[in-house]
C-alpha positions in Angstrom: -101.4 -37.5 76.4 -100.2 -35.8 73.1 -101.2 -38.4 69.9 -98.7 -38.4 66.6 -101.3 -40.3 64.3 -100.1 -41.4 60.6 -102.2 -39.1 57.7 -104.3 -41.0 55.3 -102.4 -40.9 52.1 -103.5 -41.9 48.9 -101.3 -45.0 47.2 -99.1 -44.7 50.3 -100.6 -45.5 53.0 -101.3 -49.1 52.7 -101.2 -52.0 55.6 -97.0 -52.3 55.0 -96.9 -48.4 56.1 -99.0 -48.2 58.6 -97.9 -51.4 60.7 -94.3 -49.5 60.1 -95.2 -46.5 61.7 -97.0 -48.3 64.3 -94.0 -49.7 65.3 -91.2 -46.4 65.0 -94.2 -44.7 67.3 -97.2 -44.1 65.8 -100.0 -44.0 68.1 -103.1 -44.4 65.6 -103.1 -44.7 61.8 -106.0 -44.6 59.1 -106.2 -46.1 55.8 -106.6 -44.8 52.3 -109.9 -42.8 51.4 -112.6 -45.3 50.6 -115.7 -44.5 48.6 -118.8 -46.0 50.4 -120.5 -46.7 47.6 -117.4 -48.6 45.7 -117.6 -51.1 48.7 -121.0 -51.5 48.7 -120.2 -52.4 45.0 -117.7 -54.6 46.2 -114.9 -52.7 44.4 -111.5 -55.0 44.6 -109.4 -52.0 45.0 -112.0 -50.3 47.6 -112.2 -53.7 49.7 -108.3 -54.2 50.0 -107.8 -50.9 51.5 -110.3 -51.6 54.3 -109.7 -55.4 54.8 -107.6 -56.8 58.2 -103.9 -57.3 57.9 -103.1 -57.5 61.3 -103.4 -55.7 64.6 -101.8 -51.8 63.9 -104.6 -49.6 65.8 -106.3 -47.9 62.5 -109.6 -46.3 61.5 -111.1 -47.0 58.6 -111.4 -43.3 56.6 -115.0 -43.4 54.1 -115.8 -40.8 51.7 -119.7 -40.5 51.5 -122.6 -37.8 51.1 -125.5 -40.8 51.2 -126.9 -41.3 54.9 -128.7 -44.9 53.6 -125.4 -46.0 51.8 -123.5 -45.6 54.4 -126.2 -47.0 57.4 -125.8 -50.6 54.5 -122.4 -50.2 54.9 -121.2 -50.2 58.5 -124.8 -52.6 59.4 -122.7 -55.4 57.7 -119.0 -54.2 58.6 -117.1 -57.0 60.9 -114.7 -55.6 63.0 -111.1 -56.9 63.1 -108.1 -56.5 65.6 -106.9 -53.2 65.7 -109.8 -51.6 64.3 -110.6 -48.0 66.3 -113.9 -46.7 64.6 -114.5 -44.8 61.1 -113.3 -41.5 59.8 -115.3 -39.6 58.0 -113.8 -37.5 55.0 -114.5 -33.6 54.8 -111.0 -33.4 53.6 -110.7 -34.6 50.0 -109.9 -31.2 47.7 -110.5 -33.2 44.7 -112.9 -30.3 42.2 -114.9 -33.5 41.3 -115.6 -34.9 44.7 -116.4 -31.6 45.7 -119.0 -30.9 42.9 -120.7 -34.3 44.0 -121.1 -32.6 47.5 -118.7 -34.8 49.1 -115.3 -34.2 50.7 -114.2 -30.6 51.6 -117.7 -29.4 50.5 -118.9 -31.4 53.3 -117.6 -28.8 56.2 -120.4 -25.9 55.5 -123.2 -29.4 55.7 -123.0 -29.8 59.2 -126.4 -31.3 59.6 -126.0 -33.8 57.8 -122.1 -34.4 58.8 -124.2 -35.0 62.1 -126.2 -37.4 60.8 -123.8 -39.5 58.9 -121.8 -40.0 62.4 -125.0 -40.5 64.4 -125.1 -43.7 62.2 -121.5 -44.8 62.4 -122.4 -44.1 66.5 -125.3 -45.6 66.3 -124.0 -49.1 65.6 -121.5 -49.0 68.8 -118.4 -47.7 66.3 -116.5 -45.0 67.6 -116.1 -41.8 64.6 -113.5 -39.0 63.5 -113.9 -36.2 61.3 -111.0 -35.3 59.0 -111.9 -31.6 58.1 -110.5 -28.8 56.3 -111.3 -25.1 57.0 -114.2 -25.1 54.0 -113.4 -25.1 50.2 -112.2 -21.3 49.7 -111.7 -18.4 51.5 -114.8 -17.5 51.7 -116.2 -20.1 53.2 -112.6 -19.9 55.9 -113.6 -16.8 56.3 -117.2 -17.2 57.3 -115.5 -20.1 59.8 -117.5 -23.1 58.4 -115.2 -25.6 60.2 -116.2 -24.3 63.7 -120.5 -25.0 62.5 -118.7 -28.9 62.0 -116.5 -28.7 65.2 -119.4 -27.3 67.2 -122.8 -29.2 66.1 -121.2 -32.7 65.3 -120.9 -34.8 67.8 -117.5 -37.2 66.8 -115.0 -38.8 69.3 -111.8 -37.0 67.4 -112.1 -33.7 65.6 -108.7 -33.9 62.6 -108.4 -30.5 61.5 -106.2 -29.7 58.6 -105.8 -25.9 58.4 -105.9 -25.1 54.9 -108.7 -24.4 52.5 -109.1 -26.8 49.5 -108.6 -24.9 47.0 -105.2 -24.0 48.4 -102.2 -26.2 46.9 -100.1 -28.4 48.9 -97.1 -25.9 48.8 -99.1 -22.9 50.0 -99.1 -22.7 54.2 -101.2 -24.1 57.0 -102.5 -21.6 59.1 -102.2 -22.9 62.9 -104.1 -19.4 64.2 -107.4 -21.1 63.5 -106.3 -23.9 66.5 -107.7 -22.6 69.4 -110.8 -21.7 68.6 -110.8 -25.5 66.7 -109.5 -26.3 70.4 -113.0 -23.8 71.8 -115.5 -25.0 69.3 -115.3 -29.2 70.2 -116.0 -28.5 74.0 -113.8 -30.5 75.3 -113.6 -33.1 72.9 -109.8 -34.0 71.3 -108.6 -31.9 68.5 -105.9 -33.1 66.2 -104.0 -30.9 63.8 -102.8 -31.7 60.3 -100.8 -30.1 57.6 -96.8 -29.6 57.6 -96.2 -30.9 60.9 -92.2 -32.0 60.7 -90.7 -30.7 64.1 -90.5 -31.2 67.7 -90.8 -27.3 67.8 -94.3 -27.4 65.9 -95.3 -30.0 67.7 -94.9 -28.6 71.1 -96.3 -25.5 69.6 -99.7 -27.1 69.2 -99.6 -29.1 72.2 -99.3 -25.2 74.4 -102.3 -24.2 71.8 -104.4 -27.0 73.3 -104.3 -29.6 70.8 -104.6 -33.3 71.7 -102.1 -34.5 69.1 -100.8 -34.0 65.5 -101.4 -35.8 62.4 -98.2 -36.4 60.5 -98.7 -37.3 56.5 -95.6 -36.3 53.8 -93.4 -35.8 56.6 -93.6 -39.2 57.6 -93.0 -40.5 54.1 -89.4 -38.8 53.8 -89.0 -40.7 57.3 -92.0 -43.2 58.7 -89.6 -43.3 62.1 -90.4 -39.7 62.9 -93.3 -40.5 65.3 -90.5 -41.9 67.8 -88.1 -39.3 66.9 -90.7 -36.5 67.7 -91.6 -38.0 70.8 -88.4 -38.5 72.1 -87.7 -35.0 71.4 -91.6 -34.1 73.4 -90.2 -36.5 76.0 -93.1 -39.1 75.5 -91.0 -42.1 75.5 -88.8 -42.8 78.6 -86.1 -43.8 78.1 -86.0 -42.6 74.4 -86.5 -45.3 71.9 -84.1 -45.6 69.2 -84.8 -44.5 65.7 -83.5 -46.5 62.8 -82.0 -44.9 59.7 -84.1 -44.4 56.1 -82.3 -47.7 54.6 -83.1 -49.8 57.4 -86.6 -48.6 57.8 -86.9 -49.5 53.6 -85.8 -53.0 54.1 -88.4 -53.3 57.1 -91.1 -51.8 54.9 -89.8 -54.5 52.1 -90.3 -57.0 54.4 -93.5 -56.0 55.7 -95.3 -55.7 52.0 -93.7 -58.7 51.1 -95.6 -60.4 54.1 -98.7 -58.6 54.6 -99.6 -57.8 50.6 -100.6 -55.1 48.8 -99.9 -53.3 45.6 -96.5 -53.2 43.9 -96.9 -49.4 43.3 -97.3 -48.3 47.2 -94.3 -49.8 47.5 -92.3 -48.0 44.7 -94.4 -45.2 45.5 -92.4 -44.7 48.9 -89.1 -45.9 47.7 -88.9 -43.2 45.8 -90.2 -40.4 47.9 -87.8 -42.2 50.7 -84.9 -42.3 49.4 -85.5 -39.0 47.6 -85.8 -39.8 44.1 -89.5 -38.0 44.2 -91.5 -34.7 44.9 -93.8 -35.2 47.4 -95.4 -31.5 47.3 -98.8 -32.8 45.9 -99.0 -35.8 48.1 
């Protein structure tokens, strides 16, 4: 089965969102990036973004480069309804994270990538790595990702098909899928990055791919998981797929019940009804 999973976006993609796209079709969502050693801290703003709103299938995405930090962490996490495992990020292009030896400059560590999920593992939680293809082009070019996709052993292998030092407005480069698909054995592959059409999607899907994650596309329109698979013919019959203004008022609703911070919510009023740029999201 093909998987349209919701992106982990930060200041968007807070309980109100992902319950939403849960419900226009989502099959799996993940929260905000979380810095292990903030919750460990017992950071306010780190704890909310992890904490149980309700049942909306999600993993819980961590940003760590400290094996013992996070073994302290997931020893005393207690799982809550709709809880699906961990992600761990290799992702995050941020020049400080990276300097730390965290996020994108993660990929080329694959050792201890491999260690960090044999903890998460080894405490009965099921894991996902969010990846990009390495920090530059060098590092694309020596094909860094496929040491990650090959040697650590993760339930769900996200791939997003940039370098980081590439901007958001600069392409993805899908030719790097199928040997992603080669390199995991077996295991699912998900692609990510400026996936907004049935016709990419099905594009992937003939590559291999087990699914697509879907991240500022899904801000302009948080119903396009059911409108892309009605279009991949995954729901029969076709589910209808509500309008931006109604979807805003069910988002309203949904903060309003479930909580959360007054600027996720402007946040995505304004990228949904089109009043912001969403380039650098």
């Amino acid at each position: 089965m093909f998987r349209l999973m919701l992106a982990p976006m930060e200041g968007y993609t807070d309980a109100a969102l992902r319950t939403l796209c849960f419900r226009h079709g989502a099959d799996l969502t993940f929260t905000e990036m979380a810095h292990v050693e903030s919750l460990l801290h017992g950071n306010r703003s780190s704890l909310s973004k992890v904490a149980a709103h309700d049942s909306t299938p999600v993993q819980i995405q961590l940003l760590t480069g400290r094996d013992d930090h996070l073994d302290r962490f997931v020893s005393g996490f207690k799982p809550f309804p709709g809880f699906e495992g961990f992600n761990l990020n290799l992702s995050c292009p941020s020049p400080d994270v990276i300097r730390k030896g965290k996020g994108a400059a993660m990929v080329k560590r694959a050792a201890k990538t491999g260690r960090l999920a044999s903890i998460i593992r080894g405490h009965g939680y099921q894991v996902s790595l969010k990846l990009r293809l390495g920090t530059n082009a060098h590092e694309k070019a020596g094909k860094v990702y496929l040491n990650a996709l090959g040697r650590v052993e993760a339930d769900l292998y996200i791939v997003h098909a940039k370098t980081a030092a590439q901007g958001s407005v600069e392409p993805d480069d899908p030719s790097v899928y199928p040997e992603c698909v080669e390199a995991a054995s077996g295991r699912p592959v998900i692609a990510n990055g400026g996936i907004d059409s049935a016709e990419k999607a099905e594009a992937l899907r003939e590559m291999g791919l087990a699914g697509a994650m879907i991240g500022r596309a899904a801000l302009r329109d948080p119903a396009i998981f059911d409108a892309l698979r009605n279009q991949l013919r995954l729901n029969i019959p076709p589910r209808p797929v509500p309008g931006i203004d109604e979807l805003m008022r069910e988002y309203a609703a949904l903060h309003a019940d479930l909580g959360g911070d007054q600027s996720h919510l402007e946040n995505l009023l304004r990228v949904a009804l089109r009043k912001a740029d969403v380039s650098q999201v």
